[in-house]
N, C-alpha and C positions, 0 to 999 in steps of 0.2 A: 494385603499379601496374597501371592497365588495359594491356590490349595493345597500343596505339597506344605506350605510351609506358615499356614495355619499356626498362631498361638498355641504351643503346649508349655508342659514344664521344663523341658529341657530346653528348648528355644528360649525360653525367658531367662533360662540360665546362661546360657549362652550371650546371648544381649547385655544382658545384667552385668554381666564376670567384662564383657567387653570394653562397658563403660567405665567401670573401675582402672583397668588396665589403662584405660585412655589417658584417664585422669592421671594415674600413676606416672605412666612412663612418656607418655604423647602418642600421639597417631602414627608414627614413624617406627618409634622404638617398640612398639607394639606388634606382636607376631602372634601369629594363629595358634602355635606351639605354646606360648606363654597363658594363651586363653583358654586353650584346652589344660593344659596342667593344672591353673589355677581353679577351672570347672569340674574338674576332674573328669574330662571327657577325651575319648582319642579324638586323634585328627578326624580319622576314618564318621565318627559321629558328626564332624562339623562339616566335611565334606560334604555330608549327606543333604543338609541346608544349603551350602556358600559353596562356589569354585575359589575364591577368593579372598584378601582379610578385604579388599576394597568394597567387595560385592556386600560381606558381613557389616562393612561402616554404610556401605546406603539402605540394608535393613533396620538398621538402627535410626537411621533418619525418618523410613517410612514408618517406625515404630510410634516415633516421637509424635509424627503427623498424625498416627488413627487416635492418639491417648489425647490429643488436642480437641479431635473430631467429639472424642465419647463425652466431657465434658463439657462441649459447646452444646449437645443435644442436650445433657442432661439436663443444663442451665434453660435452656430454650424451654423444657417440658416441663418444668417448673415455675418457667414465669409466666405474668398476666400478658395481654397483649399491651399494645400501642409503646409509648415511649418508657414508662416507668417499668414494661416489662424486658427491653434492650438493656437494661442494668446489669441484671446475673451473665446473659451468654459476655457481654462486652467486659467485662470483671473477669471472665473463665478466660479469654482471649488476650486481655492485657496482663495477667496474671502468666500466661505461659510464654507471650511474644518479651515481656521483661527478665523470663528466667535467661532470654538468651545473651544478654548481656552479666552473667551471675559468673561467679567462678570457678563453679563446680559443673558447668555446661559443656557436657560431651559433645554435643551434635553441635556446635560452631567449632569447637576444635576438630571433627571429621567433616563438616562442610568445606573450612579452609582448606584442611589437607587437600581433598579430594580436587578440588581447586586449582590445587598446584600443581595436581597429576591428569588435568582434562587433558592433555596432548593425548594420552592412550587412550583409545574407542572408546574401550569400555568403562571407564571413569567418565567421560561424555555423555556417555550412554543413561551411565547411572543418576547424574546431575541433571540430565536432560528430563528424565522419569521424576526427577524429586521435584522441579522446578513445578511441570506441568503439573502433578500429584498436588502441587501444594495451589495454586492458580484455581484449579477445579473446587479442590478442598475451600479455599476463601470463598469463591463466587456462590458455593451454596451458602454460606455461611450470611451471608450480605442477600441473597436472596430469603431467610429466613427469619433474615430482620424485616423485611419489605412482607412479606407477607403475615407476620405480627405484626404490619402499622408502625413499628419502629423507625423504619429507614426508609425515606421518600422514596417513590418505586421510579421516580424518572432518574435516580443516581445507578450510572452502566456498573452493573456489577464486576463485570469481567474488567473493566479498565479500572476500577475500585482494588479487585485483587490484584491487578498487578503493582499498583502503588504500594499494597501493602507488603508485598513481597518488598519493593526495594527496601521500605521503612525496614521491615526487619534482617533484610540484607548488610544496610549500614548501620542497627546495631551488635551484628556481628565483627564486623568490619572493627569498631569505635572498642570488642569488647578484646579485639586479637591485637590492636596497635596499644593499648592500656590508657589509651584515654581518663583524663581527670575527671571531665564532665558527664560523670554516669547517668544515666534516664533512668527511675525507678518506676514501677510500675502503675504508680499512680499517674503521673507524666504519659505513661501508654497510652490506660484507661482515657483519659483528658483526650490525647489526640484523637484515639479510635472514634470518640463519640463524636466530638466537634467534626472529624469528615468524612463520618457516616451519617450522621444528621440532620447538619446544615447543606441544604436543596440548592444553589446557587442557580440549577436549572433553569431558563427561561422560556416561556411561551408565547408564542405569537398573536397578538392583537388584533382583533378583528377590525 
């Protein structure tokens, strides 16, 4: 987040009161007026954050991202190295890429929205910031399996995150059409590791 807009209390309240609303009424029937009454904050306070309720649902996404972030480090700083230490961060990781299939998950019903509403710039604009945000966010995350020994260092990290972006693309996609065949998080964990792990990389022969 830029510096104006730094975690405090009120912003977490704000957030907070937002994702309820979301849940409650959906992305649509959701108004800024509704958020602030329920937060008990004027407009003029949210203002002071957000131009927008769209602006306010891609904060909430990049929310989602750093709380992904703080628990991949924490897991990370707590494990050993080489592969039995890729256990805890890949556990923190398939633990949060599963909540987005759950049915209490705000940020795929404000991803979709937002979605629907790319034709305006700035909903563009905003997807486009969450995409990359999230692409950067991975590649370190795969580069710090690779440097715990974890994760073969010839696998491209950057084309690693963007595959995992689509994985978790289509189980947003799987959790808004109401799909039978839920992926739970153990099913995550399982893929994450199998191709983050296995090297299929080749070398050339002397």
């Amino acid at each position: 987040m830029s510096r104006d807009k730094t975690m405090n209390e009120s912003l977490k309240l704000l957030l907070d009161t937002a994702e309820e609303m979301i849940l409650e009424k959906g992305c649509r029937a959701t108004t800024l007026q509704d958020i602030a009454d329920r937060a008990g904050l004027t407009k003029g306070a949210i203002y002071h954050y957000v131009k927008s309720k769209d602006e306010l649902f891609g904060m909430i996404l990049e929310a989602g991202l750093e709380k992904t972030n703080q628990r991949f480090y924490e897991s990370v700083e707590k494990s050993p190295g080489g592969d039995e230490g890729l256990q805890g961060p890949m556990n923190a990781l398939s633990q949060r890429i599963g909540r987005v299939g759950a049915a209490d998950n705000a940020n795929t019903l404000i991803f979709m929205y937002l979605l629907s509403n790319k034709d305006k710039p700035a909903v563009a604009d905003i997807l486009k910031r969450h995409y990359e945000a999230s692409i950067e966010s991975s590649t370190k995350w795969i580069e710090a399996g690779q440097q715990h020994g974890g994760i073969p260092a010839t696998i491209d990290a950057k084309k690693a995150s963007r595959m995992l972006a689509l994985f978790k693309n289509g189980l947003q996609i799987q959790r808004i059409i109401g799909a039978d065949d839920h992926i739970d998080e153990a099913e995550v964990y399982k893929f994450l590791m199998s191709a983050l792990t296995h090297d299929d990389g080749k070398t050339d022969e002397a």
